[in-house]
C-alpha positions in Angstrom: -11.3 2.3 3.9 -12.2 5.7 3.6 -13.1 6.7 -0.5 -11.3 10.1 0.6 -7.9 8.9 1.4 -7.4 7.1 -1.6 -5.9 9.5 -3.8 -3.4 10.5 -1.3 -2.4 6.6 -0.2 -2.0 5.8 -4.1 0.5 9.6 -4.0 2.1 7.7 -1.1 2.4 4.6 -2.6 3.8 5.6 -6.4 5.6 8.1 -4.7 7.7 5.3 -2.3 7.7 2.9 -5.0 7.4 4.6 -8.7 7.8 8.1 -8.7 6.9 11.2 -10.9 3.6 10.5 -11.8 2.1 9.6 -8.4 0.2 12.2 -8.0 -2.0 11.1 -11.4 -2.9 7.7 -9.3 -6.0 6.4 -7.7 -6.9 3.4 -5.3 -9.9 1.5 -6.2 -12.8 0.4 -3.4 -12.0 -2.3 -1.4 -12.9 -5.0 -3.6 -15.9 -8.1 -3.4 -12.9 -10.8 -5.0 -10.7 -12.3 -2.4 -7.1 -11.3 -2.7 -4.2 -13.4 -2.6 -2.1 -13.2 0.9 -0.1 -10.7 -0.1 -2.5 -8.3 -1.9 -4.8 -8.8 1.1 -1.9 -8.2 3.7 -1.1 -4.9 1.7 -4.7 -4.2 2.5 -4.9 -4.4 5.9 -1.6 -2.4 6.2 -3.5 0.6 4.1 -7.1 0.3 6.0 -4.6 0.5 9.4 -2.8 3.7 8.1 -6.5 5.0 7.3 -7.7 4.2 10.7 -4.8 5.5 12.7 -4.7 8.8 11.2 -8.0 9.9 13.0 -7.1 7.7 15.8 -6.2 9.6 19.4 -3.2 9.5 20.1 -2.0 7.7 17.1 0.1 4.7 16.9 3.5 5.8 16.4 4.6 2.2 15.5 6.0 1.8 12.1 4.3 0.1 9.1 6.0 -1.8 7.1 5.1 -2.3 3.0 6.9 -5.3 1.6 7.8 -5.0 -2.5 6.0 -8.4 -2.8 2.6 -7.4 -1.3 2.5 -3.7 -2.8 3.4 -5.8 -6.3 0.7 -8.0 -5.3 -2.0 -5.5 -4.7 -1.4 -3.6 -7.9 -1.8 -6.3 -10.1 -4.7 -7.5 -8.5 -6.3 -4.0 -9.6 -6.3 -2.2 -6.3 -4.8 0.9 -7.8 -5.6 2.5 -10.9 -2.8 3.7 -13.0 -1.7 6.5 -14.6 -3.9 7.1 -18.1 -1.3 4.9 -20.5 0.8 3.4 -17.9 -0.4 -1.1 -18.5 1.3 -2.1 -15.7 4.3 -1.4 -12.8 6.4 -3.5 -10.7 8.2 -1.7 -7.9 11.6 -2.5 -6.3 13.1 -0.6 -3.2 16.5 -0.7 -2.7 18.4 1.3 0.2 16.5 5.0 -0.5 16.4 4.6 -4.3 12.8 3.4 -5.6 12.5 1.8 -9.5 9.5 1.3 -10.9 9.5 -1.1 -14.5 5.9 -0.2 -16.7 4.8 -0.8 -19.9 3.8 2.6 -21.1 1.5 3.9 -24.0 2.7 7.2 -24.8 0.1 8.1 -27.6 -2.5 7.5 -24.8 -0.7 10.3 -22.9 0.1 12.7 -25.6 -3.5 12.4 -26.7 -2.0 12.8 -30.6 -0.1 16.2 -29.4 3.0 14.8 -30.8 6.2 17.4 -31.3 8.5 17.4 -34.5 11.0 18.4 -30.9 13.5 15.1 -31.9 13.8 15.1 -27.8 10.3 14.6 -27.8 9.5 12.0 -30.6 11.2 9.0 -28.9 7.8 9.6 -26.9 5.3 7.6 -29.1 3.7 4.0 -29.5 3.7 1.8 -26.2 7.1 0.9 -24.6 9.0 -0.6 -21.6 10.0 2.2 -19.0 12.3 1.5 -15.8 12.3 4.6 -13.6 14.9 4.9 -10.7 14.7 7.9 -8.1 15.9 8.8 -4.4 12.3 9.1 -2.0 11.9 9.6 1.3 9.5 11.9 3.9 11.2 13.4 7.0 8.6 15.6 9.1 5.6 14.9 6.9 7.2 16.2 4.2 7.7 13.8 1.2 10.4 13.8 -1.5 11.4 12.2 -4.4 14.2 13.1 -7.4 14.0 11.1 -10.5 17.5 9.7 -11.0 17.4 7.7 -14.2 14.8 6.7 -16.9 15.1 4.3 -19.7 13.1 3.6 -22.7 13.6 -0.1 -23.7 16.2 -0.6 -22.2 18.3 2.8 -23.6 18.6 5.5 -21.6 16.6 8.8 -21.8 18.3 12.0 -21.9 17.6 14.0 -19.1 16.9 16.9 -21.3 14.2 14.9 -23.1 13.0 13.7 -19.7 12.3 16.9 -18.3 10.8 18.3 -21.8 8.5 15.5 -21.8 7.5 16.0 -18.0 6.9 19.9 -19.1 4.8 19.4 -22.2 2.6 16.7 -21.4 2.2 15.9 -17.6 2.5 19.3 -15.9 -0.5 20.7 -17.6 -2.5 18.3 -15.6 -0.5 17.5 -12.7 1.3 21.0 -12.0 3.2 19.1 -8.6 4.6 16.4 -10.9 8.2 16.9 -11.6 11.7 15.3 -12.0 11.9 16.7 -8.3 8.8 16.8 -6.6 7.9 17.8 -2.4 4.6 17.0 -1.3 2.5 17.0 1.9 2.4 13.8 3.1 -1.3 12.5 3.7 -2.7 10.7 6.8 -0.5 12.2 9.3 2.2 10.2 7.6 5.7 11.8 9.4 8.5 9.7 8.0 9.2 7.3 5.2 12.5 5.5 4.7 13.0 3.1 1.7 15.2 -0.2 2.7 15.9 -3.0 0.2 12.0 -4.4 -0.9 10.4 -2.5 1.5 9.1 1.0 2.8 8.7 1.9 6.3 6.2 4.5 7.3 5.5 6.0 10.8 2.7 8.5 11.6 2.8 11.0 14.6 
């Protein structure tokens, strides 16, 4: 797999199946260890993505991610989180994507806490379940954070989008509660279904 394209599939990939802070993700190289069958099937369905983009004419056939094999290959260590996010599991349901992470939020404050009360929920390491509408039509990629929760309480969307504003846009200016992106790898369309994404490339 090209080194290049990994930025941009881990966009696609956290994008489809997490979310805001996509755009902070990397893939790792293709690893020595053997992956399990789904991990390695994920894989496959990535180096083929790669492959077809600079293929003529492409293979407008759609590839399919299953939630089990994406689940699979992040755990296995094949994409490097967010700074502070310990680990996600992603569930696609009918359009909506929801991510569930365990999140250090001192590691991504970098001590620049606020005496803001929205903002001081914000500290020590906590479990985070995202939910947000995503989808690309014509190469063009979209998600809108939904819902967010904080151990299981939900966060204000107030505080959500001061958080996003204070902390994450200084260093990803595209990341937002609604975010539109270029889609990468001559990726056209991308439709969420219940455990899976389905992408097609033109």
């Amino acid at each position: 797999m090209n080194p290049r394209s990994y930025p941009a599939l881990a966009m696609v990939l956290l994008c489809l199946f997490a979310g805001a802070t996509a755009q902070s993700a990397k893939t790792t190289s293709t690893p020595k260890k053997k992956l399990s069958p789904a991990a390695a099937r994920m894989q496959q369905k990535l180096d083929h993505i790669d492959q077809n983009a600079t293929a003529n004419p492409v293979d407008q056939r759609p590839t399919q991610l299953n939630e089990d094999e994406v689940n699979a290959w992040v755990a296995e260590g094949m994409l490097k989180l967010p700074k502070g996010v310990k680990k996600a599991v992603f569930h696609g349901q009918s359009g909506t994507i929801h991510c569930d992470a365990n999140v250090d939020f001192d590691e991504i404050t970098a001590g620049q806490h606020s005496f803001n009360p929205l903002l001081m929920i914000f500290s020590g390491t906590h479990d985070i379940s995202v939910a947000g509408a995503a989808d690309a039509q014509g190469g063009t990629g979209h998600v809108h954070i939904q819902s967010a929760s904080l151990d299981g309480i939900e966060i204000p969307r107030a505080a959500l989008e001061l958080f996003v504003n204070r902390y994450l846009k200084p260093k990803y200016p595209n990341v937002g509660l609604d975010s539109e992106f270029k889609m990468p790898d001559r990726i056209d369309t991308a439709t969420v279904g219940n455990h899976y994404a389905v992408l097609t490339q033109k």
